[in-house]
Every structure is written in structure tokens, then in C-alpha cells.
N, C-alpha and C positions, 0 to 999 in steps of 0.2 A: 504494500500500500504506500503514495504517494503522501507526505506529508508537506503540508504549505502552511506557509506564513498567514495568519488571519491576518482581511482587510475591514476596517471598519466605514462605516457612512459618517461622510466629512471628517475623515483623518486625512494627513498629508500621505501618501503611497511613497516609501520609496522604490528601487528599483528589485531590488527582495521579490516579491513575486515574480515576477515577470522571466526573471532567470530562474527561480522554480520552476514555471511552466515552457520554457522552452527544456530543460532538464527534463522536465515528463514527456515532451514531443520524442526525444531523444531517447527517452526508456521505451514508450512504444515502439520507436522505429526499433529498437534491439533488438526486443522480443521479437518483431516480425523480422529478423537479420536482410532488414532494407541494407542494399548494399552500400548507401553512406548513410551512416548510422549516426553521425551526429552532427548536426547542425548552429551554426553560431550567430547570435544577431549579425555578423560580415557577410550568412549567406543569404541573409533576409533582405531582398531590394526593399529602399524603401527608406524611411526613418532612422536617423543612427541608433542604439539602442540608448532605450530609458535611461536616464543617467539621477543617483539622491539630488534631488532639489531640483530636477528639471521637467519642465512639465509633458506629462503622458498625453497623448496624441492617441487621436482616432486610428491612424494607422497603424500605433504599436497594439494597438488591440485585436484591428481589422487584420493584420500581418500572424498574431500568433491564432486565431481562431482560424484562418487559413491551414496552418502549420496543425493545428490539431484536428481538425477533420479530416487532414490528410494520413496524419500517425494512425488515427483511429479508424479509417479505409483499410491500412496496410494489416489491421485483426481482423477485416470480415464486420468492424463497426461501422454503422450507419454514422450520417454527419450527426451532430450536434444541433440540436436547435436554439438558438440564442435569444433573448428577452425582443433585441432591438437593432433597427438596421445603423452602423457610424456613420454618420456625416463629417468626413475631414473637415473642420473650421468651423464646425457649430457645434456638433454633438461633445454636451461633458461626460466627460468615463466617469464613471460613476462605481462603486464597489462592485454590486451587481455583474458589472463586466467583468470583475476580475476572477470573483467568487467561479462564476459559470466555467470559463476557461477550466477552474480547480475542479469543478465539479466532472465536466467533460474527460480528465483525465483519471479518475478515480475510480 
């Protein structure tokens, strides 16, 4: 079992989950011996990775829900269904988003 860092409603996030869950992307792909088994925020187009105190982006969400309905393909699992669609530049991440990711790999 995957253990993650609790996010709560209106705490500041730092980057702690989020390297959690590309870590879980990562233990899926193992188990399914995906032939490149691990993947780094450098192989993720898109947003640099999360950084403490810098602010989390639609993308860095939209990027790992990406990456984890793909890990979770490579078992025979169905996608994940997500609370809400991201709007880069409007949509606030909000826990919820982060929780579900945690939840998805579980």
C-alpha cells in the first residue's frame, strides 16, 4: 500500500505530494514491468515541477492525472474519474485534486 502525505482544505501544499504520486505512477508502471519504469517531472512536457512555495498549476495536476490513468491502463485498470475538468489560468487546485490522484493510486 501507497502511503501519502495528507493534504488539507486551505493549507499551503508543498511539493510532498506530488513527488508521492509520480512515485506511485512509477510503482505501477513496475509492477506492470512497463519497459521504462520510471519517470521524472524532466519526462513530463509541460510545467517545471512543483517547487515549496511555488505555486501549483492546472497543468501539474492535469500532467500527473495523465500519468496515472496511464500507470493504471498498464494493470488492466480503467481510467480514473476525476471530481472536475482544469482550466490552465482559472481553475484553483484545490485538495480534492490532490487527494483523488492519492486515491486513484491506492
Amino acid at each position: 500500500m501507497i502511503a501519502f502525505a495528507s493534504v488539507a482544505t486551505g493549507a499551503d501544499v508543498s511539493n510532498e505530494p506530488f513527488d508521492e504520486i509520480l512515485a506511485g505512477v512509477n510503482g505501477l508502471r513496475k509492477a506492470a514491468n512497463s519497459a521504462a519504469s520510471t519517470l521524472s517531472w524532466a519526462d513530463i512536457a509541460g510545467p517545471p515541477a512543483p517547487a515549496d512555495g511555488a505555486i501549483i498549476m492546472a497543468e501539474h495536476v492535469e500532467a500527473l492525472r495523465t500519468r496515472v490513468n496511464a500507470a493504471r491502463g498498464t494493470l488492466g485498470f480503467g481510467n480514473w474519474s476525476f471530481t472536475d475538468t482544469l482550466i490552465p489560468g482559472t481553475t484553483l487546485i484545490r485538495a480534492v485534486h490532490i487527494t483523488e490522484l492519492q486515491e486513484a493510486l491506492r
